[in-house]
MARRO-930178 format. One record per residue: residue number from 1; residue in one letter; chain; x, y, z of N, C-alpha, C in turn. Coordinates in steps of 0.1 Angstrom, whole numbers, plus 5000, padded with zeros to 4 digits. Each point is the difference from the previous one (the first is absolute). Example, Ala and Ser with C-alpha at 12.3 -4.5 7.8 and 13.67 -1.06 7.14 Angstrom:
residues 2
[1 'a' 'A' [5132 4943 5078] [4991 5012 5000] [5009 5012 5000]]
[2 's' 'A' [4996 5011 4993] [5009 5011 5000] [4992 5011 5008]]
END
This chain:
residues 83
[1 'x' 'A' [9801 3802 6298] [4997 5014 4999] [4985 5002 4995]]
[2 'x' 'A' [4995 5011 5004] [4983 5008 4996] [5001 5004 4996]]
[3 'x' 'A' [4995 5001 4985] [4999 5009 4989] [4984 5006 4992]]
[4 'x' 'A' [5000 5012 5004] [4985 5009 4994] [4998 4998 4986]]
[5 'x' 'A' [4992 4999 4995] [4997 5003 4988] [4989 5007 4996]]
[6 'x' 'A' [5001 5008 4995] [4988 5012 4991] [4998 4998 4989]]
[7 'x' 'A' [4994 4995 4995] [4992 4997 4979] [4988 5004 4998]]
[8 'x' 'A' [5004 5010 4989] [4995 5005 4993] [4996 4989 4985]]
[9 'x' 'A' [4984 5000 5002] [4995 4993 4987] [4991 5007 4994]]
[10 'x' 'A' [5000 5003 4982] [4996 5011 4993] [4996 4991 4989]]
[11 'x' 'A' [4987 5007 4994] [4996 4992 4986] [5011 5011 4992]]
[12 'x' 'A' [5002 4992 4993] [5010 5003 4987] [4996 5009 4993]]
[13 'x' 'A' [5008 5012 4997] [4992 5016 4991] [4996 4998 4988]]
[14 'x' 'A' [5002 4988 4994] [4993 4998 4983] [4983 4995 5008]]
[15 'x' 'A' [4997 4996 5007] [4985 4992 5006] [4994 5013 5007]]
[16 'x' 'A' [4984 4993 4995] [4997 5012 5009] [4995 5001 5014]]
[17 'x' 'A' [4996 5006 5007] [5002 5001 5015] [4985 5006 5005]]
[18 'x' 'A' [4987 4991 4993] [4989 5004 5005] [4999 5009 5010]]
[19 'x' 'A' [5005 4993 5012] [4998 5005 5017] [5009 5013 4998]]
[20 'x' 'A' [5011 5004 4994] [5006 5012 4995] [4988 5009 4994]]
[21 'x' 'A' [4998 4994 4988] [4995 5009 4995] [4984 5005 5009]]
[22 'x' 'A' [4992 4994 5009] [4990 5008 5009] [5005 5008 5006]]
[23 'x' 'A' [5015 4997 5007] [5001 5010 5009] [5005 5014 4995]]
[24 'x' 'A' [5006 4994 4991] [5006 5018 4990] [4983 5006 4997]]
[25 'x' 'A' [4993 4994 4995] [4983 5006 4999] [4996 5005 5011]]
[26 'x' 'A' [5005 4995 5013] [4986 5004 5011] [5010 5011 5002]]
[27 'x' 'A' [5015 5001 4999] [5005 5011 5009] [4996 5011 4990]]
[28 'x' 'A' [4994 5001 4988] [4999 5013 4997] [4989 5006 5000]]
[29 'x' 'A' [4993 4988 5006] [4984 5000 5006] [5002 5007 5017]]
[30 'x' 'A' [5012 4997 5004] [4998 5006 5013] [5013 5016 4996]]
[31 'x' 'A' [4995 5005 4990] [5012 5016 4997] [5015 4994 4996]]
[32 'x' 'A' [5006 4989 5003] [5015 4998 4999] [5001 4998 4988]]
[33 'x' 'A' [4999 5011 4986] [5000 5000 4986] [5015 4996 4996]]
[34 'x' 'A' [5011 5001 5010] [5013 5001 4993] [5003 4988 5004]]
[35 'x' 'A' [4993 4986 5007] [5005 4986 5002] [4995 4993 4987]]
[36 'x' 'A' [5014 4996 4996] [4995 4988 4986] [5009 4995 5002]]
[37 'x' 'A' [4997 4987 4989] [5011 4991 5001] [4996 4987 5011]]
[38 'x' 'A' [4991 4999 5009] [5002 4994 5016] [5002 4986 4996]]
[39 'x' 'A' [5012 4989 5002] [4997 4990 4999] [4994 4989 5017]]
[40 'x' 'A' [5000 4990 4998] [4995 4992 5016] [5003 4990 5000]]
[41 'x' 'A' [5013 4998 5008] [5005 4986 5000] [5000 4995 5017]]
[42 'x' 'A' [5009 4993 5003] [5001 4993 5017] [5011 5006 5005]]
[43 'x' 'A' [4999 5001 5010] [5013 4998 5014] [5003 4986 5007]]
[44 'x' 'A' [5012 4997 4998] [4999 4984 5009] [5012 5009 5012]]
[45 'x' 'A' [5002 4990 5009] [5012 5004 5013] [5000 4983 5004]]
[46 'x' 'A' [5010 4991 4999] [5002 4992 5009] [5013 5000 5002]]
[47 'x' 'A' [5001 4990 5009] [5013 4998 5009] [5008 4983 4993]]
[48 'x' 'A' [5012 5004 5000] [5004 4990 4995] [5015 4994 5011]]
[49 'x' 'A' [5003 4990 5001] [5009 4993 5014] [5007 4993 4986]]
[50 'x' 'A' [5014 5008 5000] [5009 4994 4990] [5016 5001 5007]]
[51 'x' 'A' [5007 4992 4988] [5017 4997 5010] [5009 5017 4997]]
[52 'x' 'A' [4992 5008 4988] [5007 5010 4996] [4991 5007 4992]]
[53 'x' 'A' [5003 5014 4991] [4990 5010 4995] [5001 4990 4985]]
[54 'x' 'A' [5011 4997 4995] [4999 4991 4987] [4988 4988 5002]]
[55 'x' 'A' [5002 4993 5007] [4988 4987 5003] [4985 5009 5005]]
[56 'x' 'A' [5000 5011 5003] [4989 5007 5005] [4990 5005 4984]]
[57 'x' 'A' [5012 5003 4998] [4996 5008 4982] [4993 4990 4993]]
[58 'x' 'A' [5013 4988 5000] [4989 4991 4991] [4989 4995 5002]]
[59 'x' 'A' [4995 4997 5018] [4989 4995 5001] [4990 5011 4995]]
[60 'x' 'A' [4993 5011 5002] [4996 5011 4998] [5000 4998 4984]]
[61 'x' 'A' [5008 5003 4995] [4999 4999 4981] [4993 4987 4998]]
[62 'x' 'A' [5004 4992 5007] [4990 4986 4998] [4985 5003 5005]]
[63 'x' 'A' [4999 5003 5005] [4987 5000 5009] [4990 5015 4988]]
[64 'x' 'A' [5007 5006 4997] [4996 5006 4988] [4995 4994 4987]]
[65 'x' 'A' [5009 4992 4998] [4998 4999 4987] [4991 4986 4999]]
[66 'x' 'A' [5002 4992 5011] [4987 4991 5004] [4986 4999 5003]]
[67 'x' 'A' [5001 5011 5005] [4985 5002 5011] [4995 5013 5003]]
[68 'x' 'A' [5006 5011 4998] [4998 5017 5008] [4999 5002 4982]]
[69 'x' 'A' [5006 5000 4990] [4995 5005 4989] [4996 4991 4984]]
[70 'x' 'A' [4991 5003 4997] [5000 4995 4988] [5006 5009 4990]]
[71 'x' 'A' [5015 4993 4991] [5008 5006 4993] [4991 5007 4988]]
[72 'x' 'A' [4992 4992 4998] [4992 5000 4986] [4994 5019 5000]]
[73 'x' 'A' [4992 4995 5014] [4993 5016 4997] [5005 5010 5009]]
[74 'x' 'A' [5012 4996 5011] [5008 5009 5008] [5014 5001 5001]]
[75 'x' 'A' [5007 5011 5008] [5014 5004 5005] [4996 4996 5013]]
[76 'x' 'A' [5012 4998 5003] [5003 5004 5014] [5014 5005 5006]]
[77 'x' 'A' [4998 5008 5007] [5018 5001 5006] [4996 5003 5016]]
[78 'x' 'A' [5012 4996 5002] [5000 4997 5014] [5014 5009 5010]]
[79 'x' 'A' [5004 5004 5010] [5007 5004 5010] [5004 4989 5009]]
[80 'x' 'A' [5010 4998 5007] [5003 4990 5009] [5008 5005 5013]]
[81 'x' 'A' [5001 5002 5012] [5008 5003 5009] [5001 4994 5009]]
[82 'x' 'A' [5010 4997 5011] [4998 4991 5012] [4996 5011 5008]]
[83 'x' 'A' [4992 4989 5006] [4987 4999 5011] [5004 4999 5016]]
END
């Protein structure tokens, strides 16, 4: 089976979010006074060829917690569906 995956990776809300914080500045440089808060993390999407959505899950959480995020200064979560 083909399984989608969508992960979402975020620096962690206690850290700060340099590239966040320019863009909450420029948007009120361009009138948008009421955006704050903006943080800036990644989008991943791959495909994963597993025997079932359990064996699909774990690759994906693996694949997270090895290589797509660093625990220390990020989250991640993830979606999974067949493909």
């Amino acid at each position: 089976m083909r399984f989608k995956a969508e992960i979402d990776v975020m620096p962690l809300d206690a850290l700060l979010d340099p590239q966040g914080k320019a863009v909450t500045s420029s948007m009120k440089n361009i009138g948008l006074d009421a955006v704050e808060g903006v943080r800036i993390g990644r989008h991943v999407r791959l495909f994963v060829d597993a025997g079932n959505q359990a064996e699909a899950d774990k690759m994906v959480d693996e694949a997270c917690k090895k290589l797509l995020a660093n625990q220390i200064m990020e989250s991640y979560t993830y979606s999974l569906e067949e493909a």
